[in-house]
C-alpha positions as CSV (number, residue, x, y, z in Angstrom):
1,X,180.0,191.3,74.7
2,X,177.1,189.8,72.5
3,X,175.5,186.9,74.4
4,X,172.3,184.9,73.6
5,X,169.8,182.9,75.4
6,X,171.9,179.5,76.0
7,X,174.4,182.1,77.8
8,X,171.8,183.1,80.1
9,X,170.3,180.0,81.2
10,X,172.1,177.0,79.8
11,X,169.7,173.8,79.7
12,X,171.8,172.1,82.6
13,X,170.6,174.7,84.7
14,X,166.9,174.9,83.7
15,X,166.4,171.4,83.5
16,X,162.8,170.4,85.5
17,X,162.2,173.5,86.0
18,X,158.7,175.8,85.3
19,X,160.1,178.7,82.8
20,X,157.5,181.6,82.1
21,X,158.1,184.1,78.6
22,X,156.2,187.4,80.2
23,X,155.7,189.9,77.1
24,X,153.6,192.7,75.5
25,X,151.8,192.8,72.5
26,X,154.7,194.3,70.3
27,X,157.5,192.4,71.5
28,X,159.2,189.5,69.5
29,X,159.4,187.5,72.6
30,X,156.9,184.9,71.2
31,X,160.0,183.6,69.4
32,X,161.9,182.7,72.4
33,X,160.0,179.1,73.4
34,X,160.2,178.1,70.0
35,X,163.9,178.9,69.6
36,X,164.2,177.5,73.2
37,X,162.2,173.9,72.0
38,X,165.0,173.6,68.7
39,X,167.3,174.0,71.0
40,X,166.6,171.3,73.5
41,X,165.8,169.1,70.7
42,X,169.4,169.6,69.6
43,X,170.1,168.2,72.8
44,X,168.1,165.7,72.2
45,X,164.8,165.9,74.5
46,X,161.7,165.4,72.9
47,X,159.5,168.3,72.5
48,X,155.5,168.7,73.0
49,X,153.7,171.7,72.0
50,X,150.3,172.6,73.2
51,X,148.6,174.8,70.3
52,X,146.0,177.2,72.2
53,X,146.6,180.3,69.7
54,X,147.4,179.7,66.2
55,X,145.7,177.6,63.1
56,X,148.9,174.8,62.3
57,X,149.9,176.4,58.9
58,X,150.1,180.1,61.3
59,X,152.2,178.1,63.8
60,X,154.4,176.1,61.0
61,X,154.9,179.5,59.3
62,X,155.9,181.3,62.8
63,X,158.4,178.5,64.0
64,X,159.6,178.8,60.6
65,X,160.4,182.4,60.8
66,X,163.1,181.6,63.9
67,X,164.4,178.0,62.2
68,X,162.4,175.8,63.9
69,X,160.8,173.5,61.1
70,X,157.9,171.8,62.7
71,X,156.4,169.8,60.2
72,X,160.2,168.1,59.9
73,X,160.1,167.4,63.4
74,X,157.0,165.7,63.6
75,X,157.8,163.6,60.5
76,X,161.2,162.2,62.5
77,X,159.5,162.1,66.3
78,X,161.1,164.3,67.3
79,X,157.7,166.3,68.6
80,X,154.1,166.6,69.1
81,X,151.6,168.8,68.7
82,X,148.6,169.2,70.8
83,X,146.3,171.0,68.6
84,X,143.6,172.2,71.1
85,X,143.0,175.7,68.9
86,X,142.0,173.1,65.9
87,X,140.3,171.0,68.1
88,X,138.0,173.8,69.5
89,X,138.5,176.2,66.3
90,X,138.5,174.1,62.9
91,X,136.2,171.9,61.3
92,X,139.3,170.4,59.5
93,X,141.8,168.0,61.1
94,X,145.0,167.7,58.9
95,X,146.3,163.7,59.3
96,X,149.8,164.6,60.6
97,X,152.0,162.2,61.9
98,X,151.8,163.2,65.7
99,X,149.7,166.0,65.9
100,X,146.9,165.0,68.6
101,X,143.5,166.5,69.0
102,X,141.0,166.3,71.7
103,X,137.1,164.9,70.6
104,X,136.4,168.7,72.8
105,X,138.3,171.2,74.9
106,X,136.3,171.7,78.1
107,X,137.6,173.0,81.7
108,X,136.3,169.6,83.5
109,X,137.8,167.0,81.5
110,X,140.5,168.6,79.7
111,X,143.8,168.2,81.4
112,X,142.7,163.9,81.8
113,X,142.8,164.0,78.0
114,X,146.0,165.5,77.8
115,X,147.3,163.3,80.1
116,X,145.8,160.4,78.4
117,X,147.8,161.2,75.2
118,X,151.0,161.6,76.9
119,X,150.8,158.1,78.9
120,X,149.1,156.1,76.0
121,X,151.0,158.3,72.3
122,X,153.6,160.9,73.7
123,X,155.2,158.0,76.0
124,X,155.5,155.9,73.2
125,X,156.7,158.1,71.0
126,X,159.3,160.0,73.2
127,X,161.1,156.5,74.9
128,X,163.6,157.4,77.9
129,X,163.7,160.7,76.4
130,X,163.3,163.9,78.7
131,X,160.9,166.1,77.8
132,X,160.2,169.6,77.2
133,X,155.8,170.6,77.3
134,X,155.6,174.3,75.5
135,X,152.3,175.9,76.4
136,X,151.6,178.3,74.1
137,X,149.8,180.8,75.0
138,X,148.5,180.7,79.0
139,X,146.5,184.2,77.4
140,X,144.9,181.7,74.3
141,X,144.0,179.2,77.1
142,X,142.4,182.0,78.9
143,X,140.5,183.2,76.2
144,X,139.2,180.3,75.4
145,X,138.5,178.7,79.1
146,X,138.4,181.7,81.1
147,X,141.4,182.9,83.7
148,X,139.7,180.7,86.9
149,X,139.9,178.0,84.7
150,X,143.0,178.4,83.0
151,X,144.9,179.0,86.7
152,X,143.1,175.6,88.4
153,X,144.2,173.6,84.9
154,X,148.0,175.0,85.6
155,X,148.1,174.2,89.1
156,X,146.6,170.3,87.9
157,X,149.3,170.3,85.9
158,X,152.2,171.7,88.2
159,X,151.0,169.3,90.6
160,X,151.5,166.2,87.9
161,X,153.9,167.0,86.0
162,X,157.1,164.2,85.6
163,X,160.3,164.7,87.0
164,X,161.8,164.4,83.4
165,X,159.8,167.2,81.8
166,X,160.7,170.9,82.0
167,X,157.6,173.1,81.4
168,X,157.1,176.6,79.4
169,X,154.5,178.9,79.9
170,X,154.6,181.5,77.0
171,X,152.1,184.7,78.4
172,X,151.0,188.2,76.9
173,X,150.4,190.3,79.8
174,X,148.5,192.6,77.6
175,X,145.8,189.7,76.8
176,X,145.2,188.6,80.9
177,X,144.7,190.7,84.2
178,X,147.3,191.8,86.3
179,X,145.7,188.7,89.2
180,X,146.4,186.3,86.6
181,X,150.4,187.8,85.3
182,X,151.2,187.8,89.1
183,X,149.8,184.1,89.8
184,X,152.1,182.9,86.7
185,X,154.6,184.4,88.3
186,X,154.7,183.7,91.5
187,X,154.4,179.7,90.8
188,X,157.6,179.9,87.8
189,X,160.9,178.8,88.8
190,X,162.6,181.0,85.9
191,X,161.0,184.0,84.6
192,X,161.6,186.1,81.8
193,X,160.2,189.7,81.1
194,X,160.6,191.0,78.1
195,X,159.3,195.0,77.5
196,X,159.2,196.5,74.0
197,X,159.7,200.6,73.3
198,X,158.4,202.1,70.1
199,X,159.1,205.3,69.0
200,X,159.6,207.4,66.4
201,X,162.7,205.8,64.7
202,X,163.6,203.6,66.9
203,X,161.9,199.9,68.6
204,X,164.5,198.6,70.9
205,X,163.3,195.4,73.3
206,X,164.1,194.7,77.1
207,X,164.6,191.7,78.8
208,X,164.2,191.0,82.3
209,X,165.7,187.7,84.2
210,X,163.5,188.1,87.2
211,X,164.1,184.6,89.0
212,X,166.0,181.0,88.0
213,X,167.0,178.2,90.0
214,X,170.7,178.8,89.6
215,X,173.1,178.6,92.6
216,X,174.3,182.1,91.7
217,X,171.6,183.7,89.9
218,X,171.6,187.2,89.9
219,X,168.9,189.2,88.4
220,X,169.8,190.9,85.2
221,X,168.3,193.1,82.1
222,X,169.8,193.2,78.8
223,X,169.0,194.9,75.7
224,X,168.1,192.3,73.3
225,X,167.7,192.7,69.9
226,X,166.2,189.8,67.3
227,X,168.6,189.4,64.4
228,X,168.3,187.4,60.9
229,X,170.0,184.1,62.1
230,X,168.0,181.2,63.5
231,X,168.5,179.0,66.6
232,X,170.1,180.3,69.4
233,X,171.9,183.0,67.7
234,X,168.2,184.5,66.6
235,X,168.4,186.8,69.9
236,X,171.4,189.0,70.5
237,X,171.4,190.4,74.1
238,X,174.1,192.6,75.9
239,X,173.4,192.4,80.1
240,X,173.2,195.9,80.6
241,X,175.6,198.1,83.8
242,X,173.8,199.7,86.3
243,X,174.2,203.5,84.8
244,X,172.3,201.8,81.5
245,X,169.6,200.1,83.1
246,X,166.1,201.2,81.7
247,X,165.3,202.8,78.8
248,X,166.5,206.0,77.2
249,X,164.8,209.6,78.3
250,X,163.3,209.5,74.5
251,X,161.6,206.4,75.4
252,X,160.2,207.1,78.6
253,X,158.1,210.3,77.6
């Protein structure tokens, strides 16, 4: 049976919690907060996405790709954009309606000005809506602040964080040390692994529900598999029996 995300961890379930995307650098696992932030829009929280990676037209393009049309969003307030790549990156600042930048990104002072914008613009903006934070990436915030850093900032902000926001920490393991993966993973209350294979003639992607606040979670792997669609139907995953587990002999050599 085809399944995809919403089947795996339906919002009602993940709600408040801390949800970690764990990938390498050839998976398409990068897509799955940004189909996972249309989706709770649909539902009609209001969505905030930290920018530590990508130059806006990269990351409009990108949530594009998987039918997620930021730009749209922003326009309707719907979302926000924390732009701390542009603020530290670009000598340009595009005037978009709810995109936010900081006057400098710095260890010290950097999670008060992110929780200055939420209290005095993101409140505002969002009303009585619940809200879900997208950090994207924990490996662009190390690169750019340093893992010590980037671990005390995330426990700051675990330690804040409001009852009516649900948080998602998007992480390349390939980027980061395997100190810094296991940290991430020990303080997550869902996380996903996801493992790509590449051979010759085939690419075939892996993904791991490790952990999740369920009552009767289980952990699984499915083969997943990104398709044309958009939304929720972008990822088609089939849970996989025990005798399938793993991948094929060809893959392993």
């Amino acid at each position: 049976m085809t399944l995809h995300l919403g089947d795996v961890f339906p919002i009602e379930c993940i709600r408040g919690s801390t949800i970690t995307v764990v990938y390498d650098s050839f998976s398409s696992a990068w897509q799955i907060p940004m189909v996972m932030l249309r989706e709770f829009m649909d539902s009609g929280y209001f969505g905030v996405f930290s920018n530590y990676s990508l130059p806006l037209p990269s990351l409009f393009r990108k949530a594009h790709s998987v039918g997620l049309e930021i730009e749209k969003a922003l326009h309707e307030n719907r979302m926000a954009v924390i732009d701390l790549f542009g603020t530290r990156y670009s000598t340009t600042r595009p005037e978009i309606p709810n995109v936010f930048y900081l006057d400098k990104v710095e260890p010290e002072t950097l999670n008060p000005k992110i929780e200055k914008i939420y209290s005095n613009e993101i409140s505002r903006i969002s009303g009585k809506r619940e809200i879900l934070r997208v950090i994207y990436t924990l490996d662009g915030v190390s690169l750019m602040l340093g893992e010590d850093n980037t671990l005390k900032l995330l426990n700051q902000t675990l330690a804040t964080i409001k009852r009516n926001q649900t948080l998602v920490l998007t992480l390349n393991q390939d980027v980061v040390s395997k100190r810094f993966v296991g940290w991430v993973s020990g303080v997550s209350d869902v996380l996903l692994l996801v493992r790509s294979y590449i051979g010759a003639g085939f690419a075939r992607e892996y993904l791991y529900l490790m952990a999740a606040p369920c009552e009767d979670f289980e952990p699984a792997v499915y083969e997943m598999r990104v398709t044309r669609k958009k939304g929720k139907e972008r990822f088609e995953i089939k849970e996989l029996s025990a005798p399938e587990l793993g991948p094929p002999a060809e893959e392993k050599r």
